[in-house]
N, C-alpha and C positions, 0 to 999 in steps of 0.2 A: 680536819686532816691536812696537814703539810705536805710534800714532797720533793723529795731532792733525788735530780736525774742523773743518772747513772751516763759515764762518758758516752759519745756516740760520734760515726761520723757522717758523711751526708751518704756513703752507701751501706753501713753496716749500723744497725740498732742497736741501743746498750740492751745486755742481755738480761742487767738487774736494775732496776729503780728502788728505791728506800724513799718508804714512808712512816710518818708519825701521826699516831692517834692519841688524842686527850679527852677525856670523857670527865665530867664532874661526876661528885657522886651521888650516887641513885638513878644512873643516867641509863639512855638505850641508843644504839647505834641501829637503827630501824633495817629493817631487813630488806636484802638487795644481793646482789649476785655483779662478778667484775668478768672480765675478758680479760684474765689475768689471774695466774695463780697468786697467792698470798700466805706466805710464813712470819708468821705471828709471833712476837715476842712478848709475852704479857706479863704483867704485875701481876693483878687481883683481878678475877673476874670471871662471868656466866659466859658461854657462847652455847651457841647452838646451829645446826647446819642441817641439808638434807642431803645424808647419801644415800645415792637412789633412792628409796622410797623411807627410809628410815629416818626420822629425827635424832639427830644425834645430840645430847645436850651434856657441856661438860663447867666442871666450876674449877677454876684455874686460878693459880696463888702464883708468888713473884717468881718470876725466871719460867716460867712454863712456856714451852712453845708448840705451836698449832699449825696445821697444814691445812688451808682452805684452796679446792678444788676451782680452776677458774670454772667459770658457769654454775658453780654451786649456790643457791641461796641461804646466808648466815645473818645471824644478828649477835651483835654482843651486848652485854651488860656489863656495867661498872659497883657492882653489888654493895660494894663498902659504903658505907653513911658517911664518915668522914674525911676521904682519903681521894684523892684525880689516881684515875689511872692512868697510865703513859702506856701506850703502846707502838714499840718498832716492830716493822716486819718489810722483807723482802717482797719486791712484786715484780715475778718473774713476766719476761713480754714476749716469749716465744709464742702463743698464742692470742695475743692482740689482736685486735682490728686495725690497729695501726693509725685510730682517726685522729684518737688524744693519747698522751702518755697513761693513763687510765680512766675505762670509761664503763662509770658504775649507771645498771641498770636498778632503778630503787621498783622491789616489787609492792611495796607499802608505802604510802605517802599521801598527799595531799597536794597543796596550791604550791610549794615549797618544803622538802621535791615535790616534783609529780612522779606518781605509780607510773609505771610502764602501764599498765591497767587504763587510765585515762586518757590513752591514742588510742583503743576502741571507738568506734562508735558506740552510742548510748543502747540503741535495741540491741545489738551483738552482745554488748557485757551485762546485759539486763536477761537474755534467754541465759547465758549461760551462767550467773549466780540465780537465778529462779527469783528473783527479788523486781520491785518495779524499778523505775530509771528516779523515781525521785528517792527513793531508797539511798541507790549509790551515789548520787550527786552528793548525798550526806556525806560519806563516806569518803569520797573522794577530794573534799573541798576545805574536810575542817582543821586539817593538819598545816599549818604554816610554819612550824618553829624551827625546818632545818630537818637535815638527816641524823643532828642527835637530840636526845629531848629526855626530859625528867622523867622522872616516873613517879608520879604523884601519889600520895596517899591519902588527899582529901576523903570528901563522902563522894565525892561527882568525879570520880577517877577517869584516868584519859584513856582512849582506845587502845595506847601502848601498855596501860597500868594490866589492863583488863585483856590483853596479849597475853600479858606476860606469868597472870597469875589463872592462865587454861589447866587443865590438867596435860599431859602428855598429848592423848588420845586428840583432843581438842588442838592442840599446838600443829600437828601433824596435818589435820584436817585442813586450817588455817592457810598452811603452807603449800601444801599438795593444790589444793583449789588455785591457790595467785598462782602458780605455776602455768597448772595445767590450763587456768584463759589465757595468761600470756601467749602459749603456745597455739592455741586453737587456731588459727588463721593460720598457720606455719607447718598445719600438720602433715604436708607433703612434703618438708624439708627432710634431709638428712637427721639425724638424732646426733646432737650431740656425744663426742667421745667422753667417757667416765676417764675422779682426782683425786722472872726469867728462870720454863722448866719441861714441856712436854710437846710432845709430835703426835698429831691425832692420825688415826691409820685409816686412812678413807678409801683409798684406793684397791685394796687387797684383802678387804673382808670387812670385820666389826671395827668400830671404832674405838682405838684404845692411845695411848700416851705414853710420852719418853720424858725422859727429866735427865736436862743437862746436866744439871748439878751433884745429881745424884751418879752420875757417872764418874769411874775415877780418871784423875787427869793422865794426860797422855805421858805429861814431864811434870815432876813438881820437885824443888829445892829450896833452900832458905831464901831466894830473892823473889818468890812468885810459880805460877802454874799457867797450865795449858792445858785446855780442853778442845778437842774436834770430835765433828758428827758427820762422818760421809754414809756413804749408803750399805757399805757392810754392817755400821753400827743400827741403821733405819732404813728397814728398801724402800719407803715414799720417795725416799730422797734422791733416787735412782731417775724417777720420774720425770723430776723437773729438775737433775742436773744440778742440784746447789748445794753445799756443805754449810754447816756453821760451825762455827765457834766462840771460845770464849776463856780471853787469858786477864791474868791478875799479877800485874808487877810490884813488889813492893817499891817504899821510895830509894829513886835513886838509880834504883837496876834498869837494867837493859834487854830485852829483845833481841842477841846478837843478830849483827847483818846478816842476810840471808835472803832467798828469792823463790817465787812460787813456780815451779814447772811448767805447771797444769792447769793454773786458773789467775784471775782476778780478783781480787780479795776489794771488797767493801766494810767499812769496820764504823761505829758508833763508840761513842766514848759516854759510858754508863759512870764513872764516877773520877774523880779528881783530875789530875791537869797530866800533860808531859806533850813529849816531842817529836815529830814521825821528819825518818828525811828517808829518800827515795832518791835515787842516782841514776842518771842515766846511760846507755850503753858504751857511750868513749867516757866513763872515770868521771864525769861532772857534777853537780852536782843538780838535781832537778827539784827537789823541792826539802824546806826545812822550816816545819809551820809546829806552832806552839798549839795543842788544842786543848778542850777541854770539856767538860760533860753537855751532852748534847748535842757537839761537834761531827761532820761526817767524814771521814775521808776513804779513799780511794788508791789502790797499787795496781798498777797497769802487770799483766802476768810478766814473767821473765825478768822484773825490773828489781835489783836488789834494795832495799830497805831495811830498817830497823823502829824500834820503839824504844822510846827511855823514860822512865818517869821522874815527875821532879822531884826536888830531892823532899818537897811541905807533905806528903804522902803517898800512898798506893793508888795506883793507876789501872784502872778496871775500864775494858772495852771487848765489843762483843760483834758478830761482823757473820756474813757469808762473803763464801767462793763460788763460783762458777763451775763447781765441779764435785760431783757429788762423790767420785775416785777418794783414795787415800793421798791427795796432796804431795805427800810426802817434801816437806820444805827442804831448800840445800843450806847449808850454813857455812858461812866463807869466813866466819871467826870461831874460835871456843875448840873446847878439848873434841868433840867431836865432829868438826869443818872438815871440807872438801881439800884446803891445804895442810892440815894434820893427817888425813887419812890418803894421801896421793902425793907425799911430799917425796925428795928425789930428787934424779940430776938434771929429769925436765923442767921441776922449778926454782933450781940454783940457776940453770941455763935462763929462765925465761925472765929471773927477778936479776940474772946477774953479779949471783951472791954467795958466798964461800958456803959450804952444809952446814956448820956450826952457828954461823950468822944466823942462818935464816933458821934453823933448829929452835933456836938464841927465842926466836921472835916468836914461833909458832909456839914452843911451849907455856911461854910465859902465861897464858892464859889457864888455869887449869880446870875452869869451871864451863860449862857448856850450855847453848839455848839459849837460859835468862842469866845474866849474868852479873857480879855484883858489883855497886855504886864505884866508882872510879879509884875513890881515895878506899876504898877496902880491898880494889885489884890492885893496886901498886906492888910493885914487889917489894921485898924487904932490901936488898942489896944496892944501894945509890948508885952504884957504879955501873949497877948493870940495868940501870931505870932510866940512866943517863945515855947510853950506849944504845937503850932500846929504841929510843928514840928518835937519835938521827939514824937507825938503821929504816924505820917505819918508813921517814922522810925520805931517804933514800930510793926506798921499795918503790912510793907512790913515782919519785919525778923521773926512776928507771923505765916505768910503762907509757909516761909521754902524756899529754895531753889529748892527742891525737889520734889515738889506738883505734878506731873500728874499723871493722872488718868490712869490706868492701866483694860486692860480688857483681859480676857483667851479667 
């Protein structure tokens, strides 16, 4: 598992960290429980969790996404014979310990990990699996391969093989017992509080799933689409305050500028290449980075940005916010922007510029959100392609370099 941290500064914690998981196939992600919730972006694959008392086991195809409860114990599987799973997911740290950027308790393991089970002492974990101590020593010592491991199908299959192929009843059993020795020395503690395609419902009754894909997009036209998941569409997502999403540029198009209200947006780049630039608040320019699949980036809220794909193909990435609200983005270009719909004598007055001029400029766009490749937005009319242009130029060096807003 990789991880890439989420901004932070030395008083305030990033609220989101993004991590990635690679499983080969026929593999197990052995089971363990985090200090951190976890939204799961999966390919192909088994998981399994415990809410409250219930085993939940779900078998999940590409684009499915998963909501794992922090302190919940899960394990995944990578089911496919011939295929790695890739799995992104958000790892929310509002409930951290704060010790590491995440700190996974393995309830299953051996010499590497070690079970949480193996800081017992030997009689304590010996009364309460009813087993002798050189019994568990078995148990506890013969796993060394890591927290993900094969899953064998020899004749002498491994402890995970033989996890994994319990019946329900048995799985349950399994699970509920590492838990509850965990706990046993802790039992006058407080009880912990209850937590590319589907959102498992753990929090609020049985467990069931969403499928992003399967949803229709928010916006879709000839250059690409957009899809979001805040907590009207899913109330988990209420919970832990995160939205996602997931847009698809064709080549060339554009993401009009535009800027998030209400959150922070984190985005992964699931397939081909293009451009993110992000501006800061006097006009500058703050960042302008090529990325490409597998790439992370980051939009500080308030900060406007855009997306453009290159022009060699379709540009697919997929991301959370910081807000599990309707987002609701502002768009400061396209038929339907902030200066199309609020246009006037307060923005002749603020750009400087005759109504016509600026009429001139704002129309010229007629397409909105994703917008299309540059040489298809040109206008037909030279004259007024020529004209648009030193008005833009105009626009920009009428606001100054130096514009912000200052307060005592």
């Amino acid at each position: 598992m990789r991880l890439v941290r989420g901004f932070a500064t030395k008083f305030v914690p990033s609220p989101i960290h993004i991590g990635f998981i690679r499983m080969e196939p026929t593999s197990l992600f052995i089971p363990q429980y985090l200090d951190s919730t976890l939204i799961l972006f999966i390919h192909s694959a088994k998981i399994g969790h415990m809410d409250k008392d219930e085993l939940v086991e779900k078998s999940l195809k590409t684009g499915d996404i998963y909501r794992i409860e922090a302190g919940s114990v899960f394990y995944l599987i990578n089911t496919e014979e011939g295929q790695r799973l890739n799995v992104i997911c958000s790892i929310e740290t509002s409930e951290s310990l704060g010790w590491h950027t995440i700190q996974s308790f393995f309830v299953a393991g051996g010499t590497y990990p070690a079970s949480v089970l193996a800081g017992f002492d030997h009689s304590t974990l010996s009364a309460a699996f009813n087993v002798s101590e050189a019994e568990l020593g078995k148990m506890l010592t013969r796993q060394n391969h890591g927290p993900i491991v094969h899953l064998s199908d020899s004749h002498s299959p491994s402890v995970w093989s033989k996890f994994v192929d319990m019946d329900h009843h048995h799985k349950v059993a399994h699970m509920k017992r590492s838990v509850r020795t965990n706990n046993q020395e802790n039992i006058e503690e407080e009880q912990p509080k209850w937590s590319i395609r589907k959102l498992l419902f753990s929090l609020f009754g049985k467990a069931d799933s969403y499928n992003i894909l399967d949803k229709k997009p928010d916006f879709k036209n000839d250059y690409g689409w957009s899809t979001a998941l805040d907590g009207s569409d899913y109330a988990p997502l209420q919970h832990d305050d995160v939205g996602v999403y997931l847009v698809n540029l064709s080549a060339g198009s554009m993401m009009a500028p535009h800027m998030n209200p209400r959150a922070t947006e984190y985005g992964v780049v699931l397939r081909g290449t293009g451009f993110i630039q992000i501006v800061y608040p006097n006009g500058s320019l703050a960042m302008k980075a090529k990325v490409k699949e597998g790439n992370v980036f980051w939009i500080p809220r308030y900060f406007p940005f855009c997306q453009i794909a290159s022009g060699s193909g379709p540009f697919e990435f997929f991301g959370f916010t910081t807000s599990a609200r309707d987002n609701k983005p502002q768009f400061l270009v396209g038929a339907n922007s902030l200066l199309h719909a609020m246009r006037g004598p307060e923005f002749e007055a603020a750009f400087e510029m005759g109504k016509d001029r600026l009429k001139g400029i704002i129309n010229a766009q007629r397409e909105s959100v994703i917008l299309p490749p540059a040489e298809m937005a040109a206008r037909p009319e030279e004259e007024v392609a020529r004209s648009g242009e030193e008005l833009v130029a105009k626009m920009i060096m009428s606001l100054g370099n130096e514009m912000v807003m200052q307060f005592d």
